[in-house]
N, C-alpha and C positions, 0 to 999 in steps of 0.2 A: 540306591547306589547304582553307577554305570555297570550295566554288563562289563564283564572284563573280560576277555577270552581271547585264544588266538588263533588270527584268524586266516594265517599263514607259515608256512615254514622255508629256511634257506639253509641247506646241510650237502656239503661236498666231501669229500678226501679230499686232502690235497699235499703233495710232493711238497715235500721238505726242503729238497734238493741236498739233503745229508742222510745220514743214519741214525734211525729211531734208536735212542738209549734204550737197553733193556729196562730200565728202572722203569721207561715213560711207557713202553711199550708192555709193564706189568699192570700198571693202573688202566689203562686206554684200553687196552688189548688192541693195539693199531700196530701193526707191523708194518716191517720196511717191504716186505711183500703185496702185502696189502693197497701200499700209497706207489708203487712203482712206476704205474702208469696211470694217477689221478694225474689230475690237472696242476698246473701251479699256480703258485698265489697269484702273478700277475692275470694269467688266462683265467683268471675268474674275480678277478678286484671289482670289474665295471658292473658284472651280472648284481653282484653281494653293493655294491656301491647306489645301483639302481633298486635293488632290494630294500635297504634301510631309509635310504630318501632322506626325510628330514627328521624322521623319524625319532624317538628318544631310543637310546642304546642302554639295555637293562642287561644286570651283570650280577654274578658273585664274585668277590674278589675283583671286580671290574678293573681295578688296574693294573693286576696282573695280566691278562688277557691283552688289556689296550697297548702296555708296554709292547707285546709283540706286534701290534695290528701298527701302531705307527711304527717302529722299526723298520715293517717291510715297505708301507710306504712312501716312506722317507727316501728308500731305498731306490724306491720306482720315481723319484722327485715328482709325488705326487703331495696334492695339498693335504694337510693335516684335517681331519675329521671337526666339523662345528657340530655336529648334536648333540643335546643337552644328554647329559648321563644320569641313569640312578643305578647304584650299588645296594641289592640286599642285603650286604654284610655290614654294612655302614647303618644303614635302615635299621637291621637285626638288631644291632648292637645296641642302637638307640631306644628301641620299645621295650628289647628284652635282656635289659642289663643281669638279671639274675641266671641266664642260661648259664652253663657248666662250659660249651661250644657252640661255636659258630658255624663249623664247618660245615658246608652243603650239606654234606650226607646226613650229619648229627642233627640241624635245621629239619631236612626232609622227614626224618625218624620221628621227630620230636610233634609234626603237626599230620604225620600219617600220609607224606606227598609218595605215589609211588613213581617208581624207576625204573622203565623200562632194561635198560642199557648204561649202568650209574659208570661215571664219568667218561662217557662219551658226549659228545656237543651237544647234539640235537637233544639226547633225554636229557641232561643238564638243563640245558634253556627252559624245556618246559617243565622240570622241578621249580627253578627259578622267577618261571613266571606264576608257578603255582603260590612258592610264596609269597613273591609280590603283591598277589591276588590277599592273600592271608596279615599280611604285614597291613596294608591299606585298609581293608575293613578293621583291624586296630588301633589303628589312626583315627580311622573313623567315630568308632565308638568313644574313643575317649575325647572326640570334639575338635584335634587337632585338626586346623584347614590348612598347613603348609606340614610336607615330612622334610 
């Protein structure tokens, strides 16, 4: 099997340019204090744009996320994203039809991935990619060559 590891990371704050709902700001723990004077989306699209390259874009929930990410975009009448995508949850779904959830956290419990900082970005992603890591060598073993 290929090494699989990552071998990079790309994690900002970044201005809303509104106010953090308490709801989001219960899960996140990201206050509007906090992002006040991060950067905004735009002043950091090119950095994050040069960052993924052509790269495949791996996700939980992946189109929840992407819904935002072209929005803003969109917004900047900039060109809509071509890299290919994979969803863990879509993935998940597919190997481990008998799980009770899917949810990130329930996923990470279920195959011992730990969390730094659970649902905040950067430890997301690399839960995410840990089960990527995990979802693929079960692929593996059961001989599928396409997920």
């Amino acid at each position: 099997m290929t090494n699989r590891k990552i071998t990079a990371t790309f994690s900002t704050l970044v201005n809303p340019c509104c106010p953090i709902s308490p709801r989001a700001s219960a899960v996140n723990n990201i206050t509007n204090e906090m992002v006040k004077n991060a950067p905004k989306f735009d002043q950091i699209y090119q950095e994050f744009i040069n960052f993924i390259d052509d790269g495949v874009i791996v996700g939980h929930n992946l189109s929840f996320d992407m819904s935002f990410f072209k929005e803003k975009i969109k917004k900047m009448g900039k060109p809509d994203l071509e890299n290919s995508t994979l969803d863990t949850l879509r993935l998940a779904r597919k190997i481990y039809p008998h799980f009770p959830s899917f949810k990130l956290t329930h996923l990470r419990r279920q195959f011992c991935i730990e969390a730094k900082d659970e649902h905040r970005a950067l430890s997301d992603v690399i839960a995410t990619a840990e089960l990527l890591k995990i979802i693929l060598e079960d692929y593996e073993k059961k001989g599928s060559k396409e997920i």
